[in-house]
N, C-alpha and C positions, 0 to 999 in steps of 0.2 A: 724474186720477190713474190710475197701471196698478196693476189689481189680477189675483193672480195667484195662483188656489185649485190647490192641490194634493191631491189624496188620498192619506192616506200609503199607507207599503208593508205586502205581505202579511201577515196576521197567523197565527194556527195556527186561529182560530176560521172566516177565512176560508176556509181548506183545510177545514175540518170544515161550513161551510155554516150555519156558528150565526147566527143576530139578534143578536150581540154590540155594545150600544150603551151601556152604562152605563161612565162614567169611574171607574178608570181604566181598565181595561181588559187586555189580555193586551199585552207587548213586540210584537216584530218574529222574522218567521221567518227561516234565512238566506239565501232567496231576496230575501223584506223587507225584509233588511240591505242587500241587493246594488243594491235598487230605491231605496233612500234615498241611499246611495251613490252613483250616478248622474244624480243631480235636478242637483246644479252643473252637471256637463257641458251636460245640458238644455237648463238656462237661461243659459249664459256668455253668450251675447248681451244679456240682459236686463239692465240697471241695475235693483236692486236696494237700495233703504235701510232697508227693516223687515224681518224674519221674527216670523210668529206662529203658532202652534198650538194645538190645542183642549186640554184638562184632561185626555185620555185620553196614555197611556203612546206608544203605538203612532204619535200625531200628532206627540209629542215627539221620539222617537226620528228620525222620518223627518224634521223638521226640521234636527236638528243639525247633518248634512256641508255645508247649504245655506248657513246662519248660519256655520258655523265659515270657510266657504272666503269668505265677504265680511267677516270680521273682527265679524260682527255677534251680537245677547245672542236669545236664540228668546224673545217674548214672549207667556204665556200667558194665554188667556180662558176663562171658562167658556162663554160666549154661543156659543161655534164647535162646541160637540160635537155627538156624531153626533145625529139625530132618534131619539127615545126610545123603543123596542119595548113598553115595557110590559111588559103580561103575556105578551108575545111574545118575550120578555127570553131569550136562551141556547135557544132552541128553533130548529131546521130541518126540523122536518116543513110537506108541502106547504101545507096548511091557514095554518098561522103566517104562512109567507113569501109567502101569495099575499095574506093581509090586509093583512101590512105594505105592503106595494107596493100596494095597492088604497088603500091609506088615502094614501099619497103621489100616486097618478093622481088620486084625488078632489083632493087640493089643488093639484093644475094644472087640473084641471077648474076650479077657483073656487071649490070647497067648502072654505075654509079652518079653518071650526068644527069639524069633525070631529076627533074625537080619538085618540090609541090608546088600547088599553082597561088599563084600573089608574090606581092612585092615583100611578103615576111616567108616566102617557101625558100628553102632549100635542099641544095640536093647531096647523096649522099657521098659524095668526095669530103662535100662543107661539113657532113653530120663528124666521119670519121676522123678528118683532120682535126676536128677543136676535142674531140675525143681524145683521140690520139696524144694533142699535145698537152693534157691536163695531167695523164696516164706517167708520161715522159717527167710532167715536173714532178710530179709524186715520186718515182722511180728517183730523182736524180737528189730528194732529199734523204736516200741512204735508209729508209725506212726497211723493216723485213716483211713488212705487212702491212693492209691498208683496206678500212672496210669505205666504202664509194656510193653514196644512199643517191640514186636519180631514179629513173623511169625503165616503164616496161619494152617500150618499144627501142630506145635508142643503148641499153642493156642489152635487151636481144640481138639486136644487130651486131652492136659492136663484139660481142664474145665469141658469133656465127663465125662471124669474118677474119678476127682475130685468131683463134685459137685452132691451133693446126690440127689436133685430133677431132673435129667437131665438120661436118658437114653442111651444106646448107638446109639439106630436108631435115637435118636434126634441128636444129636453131627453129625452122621454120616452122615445124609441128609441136613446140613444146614452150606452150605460152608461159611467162612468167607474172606470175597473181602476187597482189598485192603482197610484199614484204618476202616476196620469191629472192633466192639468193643464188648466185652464180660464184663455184670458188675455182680462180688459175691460177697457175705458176709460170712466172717466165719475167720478160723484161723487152722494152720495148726496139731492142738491138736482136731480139729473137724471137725465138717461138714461143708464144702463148700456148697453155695446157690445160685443157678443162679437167676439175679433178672433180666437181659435181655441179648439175644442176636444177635443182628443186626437186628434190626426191626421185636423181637419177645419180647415181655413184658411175664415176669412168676407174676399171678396172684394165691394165695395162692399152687404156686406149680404146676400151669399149665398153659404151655405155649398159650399166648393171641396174636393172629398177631396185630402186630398196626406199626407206619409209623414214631417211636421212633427210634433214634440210626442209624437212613439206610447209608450205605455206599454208596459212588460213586460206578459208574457201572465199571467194570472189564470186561478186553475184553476175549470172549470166551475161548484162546485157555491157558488158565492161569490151569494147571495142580492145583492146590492150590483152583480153584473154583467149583470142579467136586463134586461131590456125592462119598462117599467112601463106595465101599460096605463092608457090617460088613459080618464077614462068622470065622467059627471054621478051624481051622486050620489043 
């Protein structure tokens, strides 16, 4: 099967640099309009038979012109939303954003128990698992392909970890900006295959720069666009 994650487009929380992770969340800005807008052109190459989206507003919205322009319904999960800030929730001071992103390097490090902190944090077994098992139902409805509209962080992780040609300093260094798209092949009884991601082509298994798949620019202070450093816990 081709699965084909998207991150939606710009939000206002993104321009302000917030840990904005709890659904539903803030709409689209209308730059984020314009970035959602443009996901068809994107992918007209791709055959396409599902569209799904995470419980958040902003995954919704940037689904829609993709689904609408294949004739297709945006099916929604919980399991797809963004990875949970916690007590990190709406906050972008440095301290905050250097945790979150620490607590995400530790879970490509290996350390998947680590949690965020509060009674709404989780940790990254819990992110993979409901990941995982949304992937599984998609897969088991016989589909050949399936574009997957959630977020930057919990996208990155899960393709890192996933996909057997993909390393973790790779995943780790190569943020994904708004309406960034991640395309694999595989099935959840094997191995995942990164075949691009955001204007990186993998060529028998090694990633090739090329000017394929590039996202709109994303403004600096977007916590979700940073480099995550991987580090053992």
């Amino acid at each position: 099967m081709r699965l084909i994650l998207i991150r939606h487009g710009q939000t206002p929380s993104n321009v302000a640099g917030l840990l904005d992770t709890a659904p539903p969340g803030p709409g689209l800005t209308d730059l984020g309009s314009a970035q959602a807008a443009a996901v068809p052109a994107t992918l007209a190459a791709e055959p396409i038979d599902a569209v799904y989206a995470s419980t958040a507003v902003r995954a919704q919205l940037t689904a829609a012109p993709l689904a609408a322009s294949r004739g297709l319904e945006v099916v929604v999960r919980a399991g797809l939303r963004e990875i949970q800030a916690g007590d990190w929730e709406m906050l972008n001071d440095e301290d905050s954003v250097r945790g979150y992103l620490g607590l995400v390097g530790s879970w490509l490090a290996g350390d998947l128990h680590r949690r965020s902190p509060g009674v709404t944090g989780e940790s990254g077994a819990e992110v993979m698992d409901r990941f995982d098992a949304v992937i599984a139902d998609i897969t088991a409805t016989g589909v050949s392909a399936a574009a997957v509209v959630a977020h930057g962080a919990v996208n990155r992780t899960w393709a890192s970890l996933r996909a057997a040609n993909l390393d973790n300093e790779f995943g780790a260094r190569h943020p994904l900006r708004n309406t960034g798209i991640v395309v694999l092949d595989g099935d959840p009884d094997g191995d995942w295959t990164a075949r691009s991601w955001t204007g990186v082509d993998f060529v028998g298994g090694v990633p090739v720069e090329s000017t394929g798949n590039a996202a709109a620019a994303a403004p600096d202070e977007d916590p979700f666009d940073e480099a995550i450093p991987v580090h053992e816990s």
